[in-house]
mmCIF file as Biopython writes it, N, C-alpha, C and O atoms, coordinates in Angstrom:
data_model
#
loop_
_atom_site.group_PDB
_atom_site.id
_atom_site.type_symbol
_atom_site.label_atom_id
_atom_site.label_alt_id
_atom_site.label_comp_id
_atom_site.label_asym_id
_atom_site.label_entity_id
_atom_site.label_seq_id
_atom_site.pdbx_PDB_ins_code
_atom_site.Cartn_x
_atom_site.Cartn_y
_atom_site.Cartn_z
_atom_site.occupancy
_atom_site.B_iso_or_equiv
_atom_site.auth_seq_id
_atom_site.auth_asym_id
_atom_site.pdbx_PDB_model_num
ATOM 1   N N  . UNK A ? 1  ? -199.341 -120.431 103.265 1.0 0.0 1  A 1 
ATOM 2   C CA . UNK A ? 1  ? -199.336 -119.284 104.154 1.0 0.0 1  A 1 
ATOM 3   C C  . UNK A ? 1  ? -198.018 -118.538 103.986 1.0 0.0 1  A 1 
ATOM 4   O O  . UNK A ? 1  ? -196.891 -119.029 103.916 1.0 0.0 1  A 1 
ATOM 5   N N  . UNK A ? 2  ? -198.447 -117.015 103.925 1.0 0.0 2  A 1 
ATOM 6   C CA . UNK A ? 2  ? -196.943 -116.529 103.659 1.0 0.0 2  A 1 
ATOM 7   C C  . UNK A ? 2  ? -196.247 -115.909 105.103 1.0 0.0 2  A 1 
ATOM 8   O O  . UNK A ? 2  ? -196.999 -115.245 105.816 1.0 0.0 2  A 1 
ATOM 9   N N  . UNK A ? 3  ? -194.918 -116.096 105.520 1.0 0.0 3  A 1 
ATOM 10  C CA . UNK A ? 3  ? -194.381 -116.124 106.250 1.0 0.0 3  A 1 
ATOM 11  C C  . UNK A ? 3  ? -194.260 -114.723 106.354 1.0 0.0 3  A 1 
ATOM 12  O O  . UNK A ? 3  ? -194.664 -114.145 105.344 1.0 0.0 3  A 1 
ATOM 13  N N  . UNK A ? 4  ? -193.787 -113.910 107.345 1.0 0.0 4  A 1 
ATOM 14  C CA . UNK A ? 4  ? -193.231 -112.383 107.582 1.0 0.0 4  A 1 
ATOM 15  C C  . UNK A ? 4  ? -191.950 -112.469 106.650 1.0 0.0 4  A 1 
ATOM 16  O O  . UNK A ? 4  ? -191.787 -111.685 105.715 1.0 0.0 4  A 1 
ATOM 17  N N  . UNK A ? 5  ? -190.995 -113.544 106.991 1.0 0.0 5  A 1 
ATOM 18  C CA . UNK A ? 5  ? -189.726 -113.600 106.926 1.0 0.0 5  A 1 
ATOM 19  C C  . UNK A ? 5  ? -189.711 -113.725 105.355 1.0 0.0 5  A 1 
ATOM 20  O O  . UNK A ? 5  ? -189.185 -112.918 104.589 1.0 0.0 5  A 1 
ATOM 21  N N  . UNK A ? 6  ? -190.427 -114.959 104.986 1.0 0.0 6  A 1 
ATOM 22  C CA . UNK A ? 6  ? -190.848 -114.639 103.575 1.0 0.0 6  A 1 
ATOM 23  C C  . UNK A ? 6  ? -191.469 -113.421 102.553 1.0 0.0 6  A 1 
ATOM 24  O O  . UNK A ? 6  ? -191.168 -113.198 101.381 1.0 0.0 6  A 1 
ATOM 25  N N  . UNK A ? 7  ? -192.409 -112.746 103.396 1.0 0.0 7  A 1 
ATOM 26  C CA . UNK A ? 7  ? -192.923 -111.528 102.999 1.0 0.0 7  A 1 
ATOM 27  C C  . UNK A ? 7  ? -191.705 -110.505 102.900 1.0 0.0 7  A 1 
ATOM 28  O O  . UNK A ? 7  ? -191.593 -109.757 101.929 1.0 0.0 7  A 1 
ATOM 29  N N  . UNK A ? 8  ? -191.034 -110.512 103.683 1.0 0.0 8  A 1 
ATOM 30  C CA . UNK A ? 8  ? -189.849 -109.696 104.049 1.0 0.0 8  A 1 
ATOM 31  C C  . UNK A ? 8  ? -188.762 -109.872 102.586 1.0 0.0 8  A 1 
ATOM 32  O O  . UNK A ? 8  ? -188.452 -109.042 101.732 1.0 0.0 8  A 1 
ATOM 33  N N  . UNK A ? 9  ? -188.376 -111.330 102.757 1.0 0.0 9  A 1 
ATOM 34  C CA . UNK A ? 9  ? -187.192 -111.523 101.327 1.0 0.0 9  A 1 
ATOM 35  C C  . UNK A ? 9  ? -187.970 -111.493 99.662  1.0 0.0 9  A 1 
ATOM 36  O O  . UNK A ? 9  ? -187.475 -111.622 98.542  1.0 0.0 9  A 1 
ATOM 37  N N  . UNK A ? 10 ? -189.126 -111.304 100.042 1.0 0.0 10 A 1 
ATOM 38  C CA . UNK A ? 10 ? -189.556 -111.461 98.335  1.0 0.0 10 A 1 
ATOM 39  C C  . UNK A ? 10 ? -189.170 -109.860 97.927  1.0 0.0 10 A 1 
ATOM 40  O O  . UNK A ? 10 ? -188.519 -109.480 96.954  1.0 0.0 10 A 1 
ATOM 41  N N  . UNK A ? 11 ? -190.003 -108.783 99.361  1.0 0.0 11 A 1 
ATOM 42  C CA . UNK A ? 11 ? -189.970 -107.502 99.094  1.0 0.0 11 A 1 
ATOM 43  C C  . UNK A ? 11 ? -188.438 -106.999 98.799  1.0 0.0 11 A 1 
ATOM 44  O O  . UNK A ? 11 ? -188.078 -106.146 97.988  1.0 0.0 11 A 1 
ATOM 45  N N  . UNK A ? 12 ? -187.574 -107.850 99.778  1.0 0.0 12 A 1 
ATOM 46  C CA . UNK A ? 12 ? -186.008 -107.046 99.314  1.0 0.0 12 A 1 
ATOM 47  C C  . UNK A ? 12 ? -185.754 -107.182 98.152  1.0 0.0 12 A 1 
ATOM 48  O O  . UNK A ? 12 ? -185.429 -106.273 97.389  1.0 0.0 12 A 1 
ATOM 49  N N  . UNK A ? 13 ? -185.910 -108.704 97.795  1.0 0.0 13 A 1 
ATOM 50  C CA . UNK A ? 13 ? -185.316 -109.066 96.315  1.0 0.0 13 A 1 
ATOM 51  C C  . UNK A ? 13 ? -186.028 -108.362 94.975  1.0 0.0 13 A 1 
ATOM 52  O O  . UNK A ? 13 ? -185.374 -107.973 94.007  1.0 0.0 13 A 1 
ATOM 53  N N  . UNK A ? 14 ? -187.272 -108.281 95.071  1.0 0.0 14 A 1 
ATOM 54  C CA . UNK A ? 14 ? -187.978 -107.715 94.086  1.0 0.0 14 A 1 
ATOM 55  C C  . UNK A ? 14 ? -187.276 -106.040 93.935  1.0 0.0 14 A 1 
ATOM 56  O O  . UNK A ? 14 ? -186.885 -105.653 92.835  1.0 0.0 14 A 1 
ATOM 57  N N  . UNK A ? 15 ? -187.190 -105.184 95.128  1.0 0.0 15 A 1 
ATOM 58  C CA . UNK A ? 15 ? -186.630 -103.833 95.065  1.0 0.0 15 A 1 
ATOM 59  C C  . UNK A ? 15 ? -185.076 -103.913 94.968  1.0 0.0 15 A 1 
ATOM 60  O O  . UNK A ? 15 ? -184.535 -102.895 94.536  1.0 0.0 15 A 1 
ATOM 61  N N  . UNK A ? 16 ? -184.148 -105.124 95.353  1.0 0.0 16 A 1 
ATOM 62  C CA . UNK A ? 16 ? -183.103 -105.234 94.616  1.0 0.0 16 A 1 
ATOM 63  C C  . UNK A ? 16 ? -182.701 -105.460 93.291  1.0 0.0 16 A 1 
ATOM 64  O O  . UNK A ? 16 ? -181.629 -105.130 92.784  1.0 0.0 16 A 1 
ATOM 65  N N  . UNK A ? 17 ? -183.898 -106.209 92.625  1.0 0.0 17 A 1 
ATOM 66  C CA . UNK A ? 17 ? -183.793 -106.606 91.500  1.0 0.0 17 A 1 
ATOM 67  C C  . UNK A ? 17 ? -184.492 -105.177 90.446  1.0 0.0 17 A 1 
ATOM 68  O O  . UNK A ? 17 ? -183.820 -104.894 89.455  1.0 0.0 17 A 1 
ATOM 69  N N  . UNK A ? 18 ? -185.632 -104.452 90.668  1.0 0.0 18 A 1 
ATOM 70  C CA . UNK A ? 18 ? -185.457 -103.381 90.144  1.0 0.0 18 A 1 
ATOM 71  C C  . UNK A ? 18 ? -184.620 -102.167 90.197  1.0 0.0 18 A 1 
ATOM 72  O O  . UNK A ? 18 ? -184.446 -101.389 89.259  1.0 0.0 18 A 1 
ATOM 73  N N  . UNK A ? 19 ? -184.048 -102.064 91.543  1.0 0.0 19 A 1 
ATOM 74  C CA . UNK A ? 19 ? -182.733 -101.158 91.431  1.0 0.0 19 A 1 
ATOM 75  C C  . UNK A ? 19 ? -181.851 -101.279 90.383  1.0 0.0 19 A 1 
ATOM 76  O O  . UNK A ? 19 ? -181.702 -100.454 89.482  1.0 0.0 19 A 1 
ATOM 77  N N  . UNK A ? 20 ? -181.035 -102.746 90.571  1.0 0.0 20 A 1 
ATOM 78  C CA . UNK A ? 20 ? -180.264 -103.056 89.803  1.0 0.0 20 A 1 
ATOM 79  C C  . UNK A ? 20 ? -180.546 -102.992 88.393  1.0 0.0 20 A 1 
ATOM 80  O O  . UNK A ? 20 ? -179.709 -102.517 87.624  1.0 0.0 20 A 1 
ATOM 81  N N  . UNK A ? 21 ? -181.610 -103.413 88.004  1.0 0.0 21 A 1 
ATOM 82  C CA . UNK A ? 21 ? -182.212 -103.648 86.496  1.0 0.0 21 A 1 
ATOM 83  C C  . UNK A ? 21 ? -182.263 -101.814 85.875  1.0 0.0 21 A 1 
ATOM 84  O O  . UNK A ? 21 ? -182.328 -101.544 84.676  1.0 0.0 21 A 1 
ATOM 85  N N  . UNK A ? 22 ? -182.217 -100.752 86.988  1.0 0.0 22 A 1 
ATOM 86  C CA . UNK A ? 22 ? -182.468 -99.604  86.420  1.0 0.0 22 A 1 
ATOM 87  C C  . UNK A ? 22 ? -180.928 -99.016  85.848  1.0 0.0 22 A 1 
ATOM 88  O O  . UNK A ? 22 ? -180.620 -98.406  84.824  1.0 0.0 22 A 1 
ATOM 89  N N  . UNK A ? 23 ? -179.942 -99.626  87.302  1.0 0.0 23 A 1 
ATOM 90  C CA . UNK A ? 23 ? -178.433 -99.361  87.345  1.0 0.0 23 A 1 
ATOM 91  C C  . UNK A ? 23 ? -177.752 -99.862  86.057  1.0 0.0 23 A 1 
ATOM 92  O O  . UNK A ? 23 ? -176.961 -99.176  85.411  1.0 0.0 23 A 1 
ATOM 93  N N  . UNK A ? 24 ? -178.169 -101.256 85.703  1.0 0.0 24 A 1 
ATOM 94  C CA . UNK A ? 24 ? -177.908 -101.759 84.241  1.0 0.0 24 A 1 
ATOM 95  C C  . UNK A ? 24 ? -178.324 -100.876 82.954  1.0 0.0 24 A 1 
ATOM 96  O O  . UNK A ? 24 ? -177.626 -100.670 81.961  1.0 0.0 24 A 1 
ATOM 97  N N  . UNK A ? 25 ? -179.682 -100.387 83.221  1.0 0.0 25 A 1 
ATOM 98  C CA . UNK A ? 25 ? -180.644 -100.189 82.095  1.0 0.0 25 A 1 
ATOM 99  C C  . UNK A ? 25 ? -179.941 -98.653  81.812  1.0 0.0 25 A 1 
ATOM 100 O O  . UNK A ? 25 ? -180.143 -98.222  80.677  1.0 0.0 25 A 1 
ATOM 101 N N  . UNK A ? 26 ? -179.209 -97.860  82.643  1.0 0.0 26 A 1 
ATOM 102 C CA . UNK A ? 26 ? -178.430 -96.435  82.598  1.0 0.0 26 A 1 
ATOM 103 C C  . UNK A ? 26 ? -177.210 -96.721  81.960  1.0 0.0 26 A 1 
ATOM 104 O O  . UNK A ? 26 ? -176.491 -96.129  81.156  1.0 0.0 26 A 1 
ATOM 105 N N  . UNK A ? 27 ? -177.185 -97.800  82.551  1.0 0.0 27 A 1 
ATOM 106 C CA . UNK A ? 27 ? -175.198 -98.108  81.644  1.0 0.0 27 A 1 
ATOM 107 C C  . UNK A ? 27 ? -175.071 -98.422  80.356  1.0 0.0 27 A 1 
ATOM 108 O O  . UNK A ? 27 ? -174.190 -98.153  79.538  1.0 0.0 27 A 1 
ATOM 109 N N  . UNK A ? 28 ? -176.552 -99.326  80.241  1.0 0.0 28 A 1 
ATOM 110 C CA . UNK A ? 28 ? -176.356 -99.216  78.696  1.0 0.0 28 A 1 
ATOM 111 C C  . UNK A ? 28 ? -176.771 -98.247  77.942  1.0 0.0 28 A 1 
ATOM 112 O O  . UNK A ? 28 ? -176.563 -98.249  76.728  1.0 0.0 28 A 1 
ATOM 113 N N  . UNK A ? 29 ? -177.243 -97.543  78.399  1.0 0.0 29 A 1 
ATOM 114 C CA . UNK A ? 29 ? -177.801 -96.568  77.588  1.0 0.0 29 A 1 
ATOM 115 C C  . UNK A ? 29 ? -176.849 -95.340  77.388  1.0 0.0 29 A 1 
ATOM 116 O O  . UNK A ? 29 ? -176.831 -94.616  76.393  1.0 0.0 29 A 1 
ATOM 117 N N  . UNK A ? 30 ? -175.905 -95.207  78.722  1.0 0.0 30 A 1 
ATOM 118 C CA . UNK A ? 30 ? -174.607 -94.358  78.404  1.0 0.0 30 A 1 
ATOM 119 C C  . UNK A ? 30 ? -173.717 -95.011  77.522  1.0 0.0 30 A 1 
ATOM 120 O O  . UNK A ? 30 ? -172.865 -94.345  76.935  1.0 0.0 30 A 1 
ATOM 121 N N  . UNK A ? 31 ? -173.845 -96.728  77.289  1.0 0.0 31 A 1 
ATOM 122 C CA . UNK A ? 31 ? -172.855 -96.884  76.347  1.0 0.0 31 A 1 
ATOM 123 C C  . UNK A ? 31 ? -173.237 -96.688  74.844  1.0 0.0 31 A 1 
ATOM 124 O O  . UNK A ? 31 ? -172.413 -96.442  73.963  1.0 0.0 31 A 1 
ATOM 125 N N  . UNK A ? 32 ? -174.536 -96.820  74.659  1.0 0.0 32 A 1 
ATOM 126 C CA . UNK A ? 32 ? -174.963 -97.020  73.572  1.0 0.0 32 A 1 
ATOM 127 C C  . UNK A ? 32 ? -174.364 -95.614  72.945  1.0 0.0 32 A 1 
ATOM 128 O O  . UNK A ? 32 ? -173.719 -95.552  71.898  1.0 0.0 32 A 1 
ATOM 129 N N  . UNK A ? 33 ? -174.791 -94.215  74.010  1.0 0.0 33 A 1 
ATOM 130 C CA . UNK A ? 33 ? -174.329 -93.154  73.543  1.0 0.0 33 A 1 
ATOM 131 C C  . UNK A ? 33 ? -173.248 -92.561  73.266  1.0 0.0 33 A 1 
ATOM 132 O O  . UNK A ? 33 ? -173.220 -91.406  72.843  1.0 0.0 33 A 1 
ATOM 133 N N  . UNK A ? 34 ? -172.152 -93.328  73.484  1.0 0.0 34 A 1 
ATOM 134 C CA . UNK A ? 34 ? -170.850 -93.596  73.465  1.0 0.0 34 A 1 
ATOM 135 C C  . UNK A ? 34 ? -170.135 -92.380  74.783  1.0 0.0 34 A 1 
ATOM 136 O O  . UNK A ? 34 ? -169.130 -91.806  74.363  1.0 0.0 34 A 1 
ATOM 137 N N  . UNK A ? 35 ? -170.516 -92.018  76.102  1.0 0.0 35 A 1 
ATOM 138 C CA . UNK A ? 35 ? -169.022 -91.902  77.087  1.0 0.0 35 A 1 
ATOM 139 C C  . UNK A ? 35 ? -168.428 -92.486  76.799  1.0 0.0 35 A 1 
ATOM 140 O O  . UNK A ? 35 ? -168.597 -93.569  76.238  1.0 0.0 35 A 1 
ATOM 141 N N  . UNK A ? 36 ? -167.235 -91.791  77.181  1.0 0.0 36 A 1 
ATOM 142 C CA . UNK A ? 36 ? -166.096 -92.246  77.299  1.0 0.0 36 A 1 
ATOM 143 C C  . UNK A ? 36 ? -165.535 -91.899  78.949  1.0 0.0 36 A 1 
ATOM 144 O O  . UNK A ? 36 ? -165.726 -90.747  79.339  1.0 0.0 36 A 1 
ATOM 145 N N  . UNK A ? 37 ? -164.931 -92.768  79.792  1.0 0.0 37 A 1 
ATOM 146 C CA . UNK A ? 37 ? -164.365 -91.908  81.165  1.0 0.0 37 A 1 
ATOM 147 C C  . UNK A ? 37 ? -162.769 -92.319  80.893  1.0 0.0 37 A 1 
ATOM 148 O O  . UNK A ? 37 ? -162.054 -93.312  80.760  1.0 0.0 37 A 1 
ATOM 149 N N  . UNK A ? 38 ? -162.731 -91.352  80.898  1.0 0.0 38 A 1 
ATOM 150 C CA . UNK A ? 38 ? -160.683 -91.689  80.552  1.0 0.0 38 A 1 
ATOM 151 C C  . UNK A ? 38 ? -160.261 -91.377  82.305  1.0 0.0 38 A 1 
ATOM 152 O O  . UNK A ? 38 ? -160.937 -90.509  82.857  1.0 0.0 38 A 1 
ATOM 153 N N  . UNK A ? 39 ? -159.272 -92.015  83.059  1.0 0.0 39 A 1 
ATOM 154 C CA . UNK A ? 39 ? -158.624 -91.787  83.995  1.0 0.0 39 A 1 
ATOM 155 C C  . UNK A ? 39 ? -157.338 -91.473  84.108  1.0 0.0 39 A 1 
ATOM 156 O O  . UNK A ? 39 ? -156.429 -92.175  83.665  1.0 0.0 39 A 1 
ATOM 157 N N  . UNK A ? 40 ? -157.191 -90.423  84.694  1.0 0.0 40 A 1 
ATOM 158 C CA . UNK A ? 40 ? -154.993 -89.906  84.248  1.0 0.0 40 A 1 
ATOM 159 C C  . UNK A ? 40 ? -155.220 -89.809  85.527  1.0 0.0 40 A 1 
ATOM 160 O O  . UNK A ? 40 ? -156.047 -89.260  86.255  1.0 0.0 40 A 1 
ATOM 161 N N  . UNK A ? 41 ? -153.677 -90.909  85.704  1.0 0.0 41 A 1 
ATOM 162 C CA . UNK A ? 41 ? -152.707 -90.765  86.803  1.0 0.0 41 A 1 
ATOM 163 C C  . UNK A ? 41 ? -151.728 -90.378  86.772  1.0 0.0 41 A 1 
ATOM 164 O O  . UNK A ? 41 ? -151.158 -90.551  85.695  1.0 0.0 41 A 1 
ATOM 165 N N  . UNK A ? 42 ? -150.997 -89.698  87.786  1.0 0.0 42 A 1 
ATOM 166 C CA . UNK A ? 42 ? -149.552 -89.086  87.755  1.0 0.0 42 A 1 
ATOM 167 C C  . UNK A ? 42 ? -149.136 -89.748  89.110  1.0 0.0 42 A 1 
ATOM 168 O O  . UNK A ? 42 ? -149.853 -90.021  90.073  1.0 0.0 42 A 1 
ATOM 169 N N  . UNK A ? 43 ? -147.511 -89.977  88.898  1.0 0.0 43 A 1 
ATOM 170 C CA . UNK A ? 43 ? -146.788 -90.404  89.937  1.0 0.0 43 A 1 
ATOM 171 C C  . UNK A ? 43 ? -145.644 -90.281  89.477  1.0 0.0 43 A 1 
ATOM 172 O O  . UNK A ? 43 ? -145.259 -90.618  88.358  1.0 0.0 43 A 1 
ATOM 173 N N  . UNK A ? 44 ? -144.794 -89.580  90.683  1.0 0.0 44 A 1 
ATOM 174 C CA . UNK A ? 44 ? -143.268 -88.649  91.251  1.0 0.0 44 A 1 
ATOM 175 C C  . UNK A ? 44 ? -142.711 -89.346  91.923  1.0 0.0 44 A 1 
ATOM 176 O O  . UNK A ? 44 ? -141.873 -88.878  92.694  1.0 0.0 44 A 1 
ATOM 177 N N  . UNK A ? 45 ? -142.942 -90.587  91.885  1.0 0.0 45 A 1 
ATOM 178 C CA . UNK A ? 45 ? -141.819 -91.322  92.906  1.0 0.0 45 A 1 
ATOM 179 C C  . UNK A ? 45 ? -140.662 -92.607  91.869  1.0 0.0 45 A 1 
ATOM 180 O O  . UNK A ? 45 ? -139.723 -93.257  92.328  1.0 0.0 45 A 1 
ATOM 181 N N  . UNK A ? 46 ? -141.146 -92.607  90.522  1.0 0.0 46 A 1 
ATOM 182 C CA . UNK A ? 46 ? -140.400 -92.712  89.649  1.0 0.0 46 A 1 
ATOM 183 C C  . UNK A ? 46 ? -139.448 -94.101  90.596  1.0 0.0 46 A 1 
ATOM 184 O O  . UNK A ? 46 ? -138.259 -94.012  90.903  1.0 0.0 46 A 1 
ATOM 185 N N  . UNK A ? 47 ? -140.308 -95.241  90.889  1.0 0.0 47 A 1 
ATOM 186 C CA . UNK A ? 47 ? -139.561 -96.701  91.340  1.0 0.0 47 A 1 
ATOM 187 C C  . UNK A ? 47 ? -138.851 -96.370  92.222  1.0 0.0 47 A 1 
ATOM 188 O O  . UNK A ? 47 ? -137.834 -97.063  92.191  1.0 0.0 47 A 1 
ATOM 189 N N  . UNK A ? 48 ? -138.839 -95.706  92.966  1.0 0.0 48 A 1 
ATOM 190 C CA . UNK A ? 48 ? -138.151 -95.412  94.674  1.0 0.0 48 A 1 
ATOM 191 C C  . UNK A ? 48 ? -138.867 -95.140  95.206  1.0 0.0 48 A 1 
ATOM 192 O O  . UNK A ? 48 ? -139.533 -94.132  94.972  1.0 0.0 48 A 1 
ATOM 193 N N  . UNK A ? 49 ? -139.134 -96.267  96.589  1.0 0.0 49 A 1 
ATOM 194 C CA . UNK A ? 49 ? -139.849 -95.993  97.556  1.0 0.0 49 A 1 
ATOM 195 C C  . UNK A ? 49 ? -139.881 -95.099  98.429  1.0 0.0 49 A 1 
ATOM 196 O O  . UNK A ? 49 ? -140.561 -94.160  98.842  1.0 0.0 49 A 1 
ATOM 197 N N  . UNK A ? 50 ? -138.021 -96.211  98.763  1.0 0.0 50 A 1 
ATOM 198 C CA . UNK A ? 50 ? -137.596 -94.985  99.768  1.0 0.0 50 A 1 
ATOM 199 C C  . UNK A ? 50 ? -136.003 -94.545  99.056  1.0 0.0 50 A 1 
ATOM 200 O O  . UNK A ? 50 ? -135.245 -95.183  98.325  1.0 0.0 50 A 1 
ATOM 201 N N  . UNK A ? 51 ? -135.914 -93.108  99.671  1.0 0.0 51 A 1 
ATOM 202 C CA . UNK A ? 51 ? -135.011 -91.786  98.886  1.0 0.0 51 A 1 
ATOM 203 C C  . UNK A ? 51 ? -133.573 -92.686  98.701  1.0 0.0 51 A 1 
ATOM 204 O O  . UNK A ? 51 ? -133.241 -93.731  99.262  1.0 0.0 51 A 1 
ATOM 205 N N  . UNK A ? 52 ? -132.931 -91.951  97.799  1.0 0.0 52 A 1 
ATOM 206 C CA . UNK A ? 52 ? -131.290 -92.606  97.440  1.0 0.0 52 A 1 
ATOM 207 C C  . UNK A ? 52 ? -130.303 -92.509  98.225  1.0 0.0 52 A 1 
ATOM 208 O O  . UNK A ? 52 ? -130.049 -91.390  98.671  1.0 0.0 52 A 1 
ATOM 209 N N  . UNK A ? 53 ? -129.628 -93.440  98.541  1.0 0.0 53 A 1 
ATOM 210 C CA . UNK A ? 53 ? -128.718 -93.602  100.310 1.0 0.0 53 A 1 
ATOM 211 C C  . UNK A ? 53 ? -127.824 -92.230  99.955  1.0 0.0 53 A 1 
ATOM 212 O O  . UNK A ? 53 ? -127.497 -91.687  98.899  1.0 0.0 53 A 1 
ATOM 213 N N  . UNK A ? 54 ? -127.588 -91.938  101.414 1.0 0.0 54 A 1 
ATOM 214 C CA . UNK A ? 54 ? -126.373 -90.683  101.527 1.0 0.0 54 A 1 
ATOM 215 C C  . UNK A ? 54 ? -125.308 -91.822  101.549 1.0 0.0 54 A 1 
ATOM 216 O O  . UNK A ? 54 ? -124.835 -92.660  102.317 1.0 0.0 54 A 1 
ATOM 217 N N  . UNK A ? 55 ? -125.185 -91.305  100.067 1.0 0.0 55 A 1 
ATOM 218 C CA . UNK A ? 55 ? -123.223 -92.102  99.937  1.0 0.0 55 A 1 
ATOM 219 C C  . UNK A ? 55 ? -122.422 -90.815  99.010  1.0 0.0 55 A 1 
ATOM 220 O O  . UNK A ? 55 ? -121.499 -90.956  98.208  1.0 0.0 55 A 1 
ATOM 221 N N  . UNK A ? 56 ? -122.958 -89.836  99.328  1.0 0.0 56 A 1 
ATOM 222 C CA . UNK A ? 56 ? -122.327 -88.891  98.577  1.0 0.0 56 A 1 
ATOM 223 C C  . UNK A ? 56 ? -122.131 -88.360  97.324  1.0 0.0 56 A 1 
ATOM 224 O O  . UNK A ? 56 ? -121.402 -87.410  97.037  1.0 0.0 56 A 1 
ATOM 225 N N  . UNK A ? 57 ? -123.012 -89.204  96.385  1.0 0.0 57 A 1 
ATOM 226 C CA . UNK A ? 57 ? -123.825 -88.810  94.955  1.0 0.0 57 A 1 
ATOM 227 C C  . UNK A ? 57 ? -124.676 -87.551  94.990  1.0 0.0 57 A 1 
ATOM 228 O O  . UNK A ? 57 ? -125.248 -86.961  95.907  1.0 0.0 57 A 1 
ATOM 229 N N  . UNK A ? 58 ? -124.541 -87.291  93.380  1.0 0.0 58 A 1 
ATOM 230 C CA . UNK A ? 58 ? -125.691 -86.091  93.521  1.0 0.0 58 A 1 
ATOM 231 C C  . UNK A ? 58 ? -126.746 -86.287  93.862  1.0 0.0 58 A 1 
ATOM 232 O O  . UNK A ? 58 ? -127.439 -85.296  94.094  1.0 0.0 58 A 1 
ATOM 233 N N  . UNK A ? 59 ? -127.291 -87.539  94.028  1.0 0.0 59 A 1 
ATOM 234 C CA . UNK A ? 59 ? -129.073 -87.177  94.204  1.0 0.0 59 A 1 
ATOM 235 C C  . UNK A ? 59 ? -129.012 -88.150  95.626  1.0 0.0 59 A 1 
ATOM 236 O O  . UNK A ? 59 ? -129.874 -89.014  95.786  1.0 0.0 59 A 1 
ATOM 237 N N  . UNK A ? 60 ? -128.084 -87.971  96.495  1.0 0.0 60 A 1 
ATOM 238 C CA . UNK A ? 60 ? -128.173 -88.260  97.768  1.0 0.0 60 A 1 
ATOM 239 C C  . UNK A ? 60 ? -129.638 -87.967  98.603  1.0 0.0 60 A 1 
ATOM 240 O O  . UNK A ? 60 ? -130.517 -87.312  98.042  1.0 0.0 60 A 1 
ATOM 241 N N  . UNK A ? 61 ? -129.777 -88.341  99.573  1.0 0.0 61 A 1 
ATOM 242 C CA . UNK A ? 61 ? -131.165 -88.526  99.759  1.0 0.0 61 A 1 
ATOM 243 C C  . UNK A ? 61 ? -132.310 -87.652  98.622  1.0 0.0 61 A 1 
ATOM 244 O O  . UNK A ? 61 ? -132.678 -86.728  99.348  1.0 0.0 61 A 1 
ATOM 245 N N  . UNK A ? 62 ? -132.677 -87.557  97.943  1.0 0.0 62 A 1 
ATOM 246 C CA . UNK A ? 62 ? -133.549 -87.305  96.700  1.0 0.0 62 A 1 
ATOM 247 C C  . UNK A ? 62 ? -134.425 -88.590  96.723  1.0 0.0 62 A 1 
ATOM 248 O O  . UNK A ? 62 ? -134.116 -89.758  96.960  1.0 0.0 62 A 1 
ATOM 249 N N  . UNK A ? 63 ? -135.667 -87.986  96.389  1.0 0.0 63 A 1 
ATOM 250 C CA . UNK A ? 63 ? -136.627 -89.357  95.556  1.0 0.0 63 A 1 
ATOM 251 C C  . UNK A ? 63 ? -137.651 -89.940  96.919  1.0 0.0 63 A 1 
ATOM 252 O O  . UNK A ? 63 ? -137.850 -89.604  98.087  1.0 0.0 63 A 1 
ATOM 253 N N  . UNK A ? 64 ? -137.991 -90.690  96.252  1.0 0.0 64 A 1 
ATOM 254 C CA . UNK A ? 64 ? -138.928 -91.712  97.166  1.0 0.0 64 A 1 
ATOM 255 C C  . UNK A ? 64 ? -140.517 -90.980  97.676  1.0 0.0 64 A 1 
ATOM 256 O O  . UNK A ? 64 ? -141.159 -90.126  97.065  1.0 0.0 64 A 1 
ATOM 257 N N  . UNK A ? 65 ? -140.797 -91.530  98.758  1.0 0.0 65 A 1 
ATOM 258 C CA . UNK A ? 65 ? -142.313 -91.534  99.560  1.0 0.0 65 A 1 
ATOM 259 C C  . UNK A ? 65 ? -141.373 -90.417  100.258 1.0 0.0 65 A 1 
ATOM 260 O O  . UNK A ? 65 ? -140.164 -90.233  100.122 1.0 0.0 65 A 1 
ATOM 261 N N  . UNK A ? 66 ? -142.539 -89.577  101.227 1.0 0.0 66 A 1 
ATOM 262 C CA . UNK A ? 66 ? -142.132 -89.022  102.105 1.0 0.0 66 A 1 
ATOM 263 C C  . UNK A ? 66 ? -142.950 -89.920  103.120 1.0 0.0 66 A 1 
ATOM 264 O O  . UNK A ? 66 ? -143.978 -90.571  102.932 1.0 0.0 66 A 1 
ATOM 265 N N  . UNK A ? 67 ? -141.901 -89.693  104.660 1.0 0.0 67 A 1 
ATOM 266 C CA . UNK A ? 67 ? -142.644 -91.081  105.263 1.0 0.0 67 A 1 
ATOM 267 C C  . UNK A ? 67 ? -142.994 -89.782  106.804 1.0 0.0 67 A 1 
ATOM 268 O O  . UNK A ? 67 ? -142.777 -88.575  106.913 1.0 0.0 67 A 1 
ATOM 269 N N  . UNK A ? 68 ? -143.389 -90.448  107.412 1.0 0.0 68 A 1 
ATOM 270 C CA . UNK A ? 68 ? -144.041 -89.477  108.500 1.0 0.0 68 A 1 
ATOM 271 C C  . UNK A ? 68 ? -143.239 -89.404  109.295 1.0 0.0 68 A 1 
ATOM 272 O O  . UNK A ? 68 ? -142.428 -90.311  109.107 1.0 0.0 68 A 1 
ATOM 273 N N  . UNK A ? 69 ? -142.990 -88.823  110.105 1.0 0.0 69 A 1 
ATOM 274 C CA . UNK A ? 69 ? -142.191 -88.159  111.570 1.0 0.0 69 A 1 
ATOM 275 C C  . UNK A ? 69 ? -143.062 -88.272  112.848 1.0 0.0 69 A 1 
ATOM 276 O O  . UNK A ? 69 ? -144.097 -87.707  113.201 1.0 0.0 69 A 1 
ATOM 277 N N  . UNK A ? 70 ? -141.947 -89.582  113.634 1.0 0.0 70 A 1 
ATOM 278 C CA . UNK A ? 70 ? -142.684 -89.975  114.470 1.0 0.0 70 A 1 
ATOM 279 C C  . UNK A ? 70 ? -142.243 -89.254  115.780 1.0 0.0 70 A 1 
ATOM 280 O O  . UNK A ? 70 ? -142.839 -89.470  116.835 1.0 0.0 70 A 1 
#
C-alpha cells in the first residue's frame, strides 16, 4: 500500500532528480561548447584596513575601508 507520505517523497525526488539531471545536462553542453566566464575583481584598499595613523607622514590618514559614522 502506498503511503501519502510516500506518494509525496517519490514525487519530490523524481522532479528533483529531473531538474537537476536538466541543470547538469545544460552545463555540459555549455562546456562542450566551450564558455568561458572570466571574473575581474578590483580592490583600492591595497592591505589597509584601516587608514595610516596621523603621525605626520605624507599619507597620514590616507587608505583603508571607509567605516561608518555613528
Amino acid at each position: 500500500m502506498l503511503t501519502r507520505k510516500t506518494f509525496i517523497y517519490n514525487n519530490v525526488m523524481a522532479a528533483g532528480t529531473l531538474f537537476a539531471g536538466r541543470s547538469l545536462l545544460n552545463e555540459l553542453i555549455a562546456y562542450e561548447k566551450g564558455y568561458q566566464l572570466t571574473v575581474l575583481h578590483t580592490n583600492d584598499v591595497h592591505s589597509r584596513i584601516d587608514p595610516f595613523p596621523m603621525d605626520g607622514r605624507s599619507n597620514q590618514g590616507l587608505g583603508g575601508v571607509q567605516q561608518e559614522l555613528k
